[in-house]
C-alpha positions as CSV (number, residue, x, y, z in Angstrom):
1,X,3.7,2.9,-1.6
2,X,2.3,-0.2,-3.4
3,X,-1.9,-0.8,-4.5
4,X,-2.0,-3.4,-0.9
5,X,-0.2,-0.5,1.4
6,X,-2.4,2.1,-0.2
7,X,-5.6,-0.4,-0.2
8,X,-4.8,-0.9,4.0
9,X,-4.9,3.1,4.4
10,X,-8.0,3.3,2.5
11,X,-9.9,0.2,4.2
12,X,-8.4,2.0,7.9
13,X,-10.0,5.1,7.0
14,X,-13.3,3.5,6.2
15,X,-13.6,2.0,9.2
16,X,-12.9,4.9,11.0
17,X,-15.8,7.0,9.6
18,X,-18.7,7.7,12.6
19,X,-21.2,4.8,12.9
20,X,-24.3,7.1,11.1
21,X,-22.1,7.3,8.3
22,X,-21.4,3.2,8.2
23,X,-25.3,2.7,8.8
24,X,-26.2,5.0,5.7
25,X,-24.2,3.4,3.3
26,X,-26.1,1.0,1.6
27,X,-25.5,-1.1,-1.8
28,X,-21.8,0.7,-2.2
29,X,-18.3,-0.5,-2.7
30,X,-14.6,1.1,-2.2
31,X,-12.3,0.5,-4.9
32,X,-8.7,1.2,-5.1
33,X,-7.8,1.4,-8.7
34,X,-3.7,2.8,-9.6
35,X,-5.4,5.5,-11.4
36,X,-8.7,6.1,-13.4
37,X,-8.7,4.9,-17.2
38,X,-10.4,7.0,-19.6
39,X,-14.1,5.9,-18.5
40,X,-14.0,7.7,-15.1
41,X,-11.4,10.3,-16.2
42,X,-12.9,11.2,-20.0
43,X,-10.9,14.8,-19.7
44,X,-7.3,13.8,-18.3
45,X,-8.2,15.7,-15.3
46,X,-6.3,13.3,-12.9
47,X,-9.0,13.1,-10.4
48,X,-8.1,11.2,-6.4
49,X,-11.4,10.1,-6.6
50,X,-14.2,10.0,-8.0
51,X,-18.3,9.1,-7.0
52,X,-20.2,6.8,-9.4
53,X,-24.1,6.0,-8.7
54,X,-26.9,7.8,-7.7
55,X,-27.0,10.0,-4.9
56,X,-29.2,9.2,-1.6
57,X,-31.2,12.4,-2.3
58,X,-32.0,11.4,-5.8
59,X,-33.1,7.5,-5.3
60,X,-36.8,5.7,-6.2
61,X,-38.1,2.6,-5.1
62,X,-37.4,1.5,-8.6
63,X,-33.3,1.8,-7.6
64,X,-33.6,-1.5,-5.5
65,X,-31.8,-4.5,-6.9
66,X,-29.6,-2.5,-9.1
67,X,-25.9,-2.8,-9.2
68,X,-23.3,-0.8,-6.3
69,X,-22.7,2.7,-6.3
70,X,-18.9,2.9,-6.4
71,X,-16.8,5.0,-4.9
72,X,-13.4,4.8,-7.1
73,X,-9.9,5.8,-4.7
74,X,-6.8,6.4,-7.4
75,X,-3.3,5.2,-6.1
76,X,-1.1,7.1,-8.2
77,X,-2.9,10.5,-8.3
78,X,-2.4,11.0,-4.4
79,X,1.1,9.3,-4.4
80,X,2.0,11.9,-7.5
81,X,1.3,14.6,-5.0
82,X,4.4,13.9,-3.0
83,X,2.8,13.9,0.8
84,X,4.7,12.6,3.9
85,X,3.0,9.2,4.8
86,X,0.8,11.1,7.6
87,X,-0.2,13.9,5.0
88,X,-0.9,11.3,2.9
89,X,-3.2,9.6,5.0
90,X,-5.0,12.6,5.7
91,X,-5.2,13.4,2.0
92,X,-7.0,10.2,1.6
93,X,-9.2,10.4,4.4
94,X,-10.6,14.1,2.9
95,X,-11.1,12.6,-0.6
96,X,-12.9,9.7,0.7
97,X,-15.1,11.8,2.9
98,X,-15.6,14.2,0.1
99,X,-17.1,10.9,-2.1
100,X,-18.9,9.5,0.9
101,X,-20.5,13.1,0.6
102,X,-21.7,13.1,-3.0
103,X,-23.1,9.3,-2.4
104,X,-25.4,11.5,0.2
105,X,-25.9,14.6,-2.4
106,X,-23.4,16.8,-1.5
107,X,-22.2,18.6,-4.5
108,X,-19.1,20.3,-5.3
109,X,-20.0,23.6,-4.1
110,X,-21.6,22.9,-0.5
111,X,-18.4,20.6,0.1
112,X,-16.2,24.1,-1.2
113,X,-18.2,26.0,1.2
114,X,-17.8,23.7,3.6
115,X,-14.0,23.5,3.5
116,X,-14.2,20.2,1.8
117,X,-13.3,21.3,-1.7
């Protein structure tokens, strides 16, 4: 699957997420990057994506005017897991709403405890 068939699945599954969700997000972008350079992925770990910014939770007043928070999608990390082109889809879908969550403070472990680990 190329970065523009990938990109498609990505943008589709964005628009699909509930309205509340679409009305939340505020000063935040969706990139699709082929895979995370050593900025975003310091340890090798191979991440499918990955949360920059500061979570909802955690914001001032003094946050206005300052660049996006980014959510980063990685091509080649979901492609290397060898899914079925539905699987696939759904494997994006999870690890985008698993970003969307940190963006509104959901860490690691609340996501793992509420199957979205």
């Amino acid at each position: 699957m190329n970065h523009d068939e990938f990109e498609a699945i990505v943008r589709e599954t964005l628009q699909g997420l509930p309205d509340w969700v679409h009305e939340a997000l505020h000063n935040i972008e969706v990139l699709v990057m082929d895979q995370p350079d050593e900025h975003l992925d310091p340890h090798g770990d191979g991440p499918l994506g990955l949360y920059v910014g500061v979570p909802l939770p955690e914001r001032e007043a003094g946050n206005a005017g300052e660049l996006p928070d980014v959510i980063y999608l990685f091509r080649r990390p979901h492609l290397s897991l060898g899914l079925a082109p539905e699987e696939l889809r759904a494997e994006v879908a999870t690890t985008l709403v698993h970003e969307v969550a940190h963006y509104f403070g959901i860490d690691d472990e609340r996501l793992d405890e509420l199957g979205w680990g």
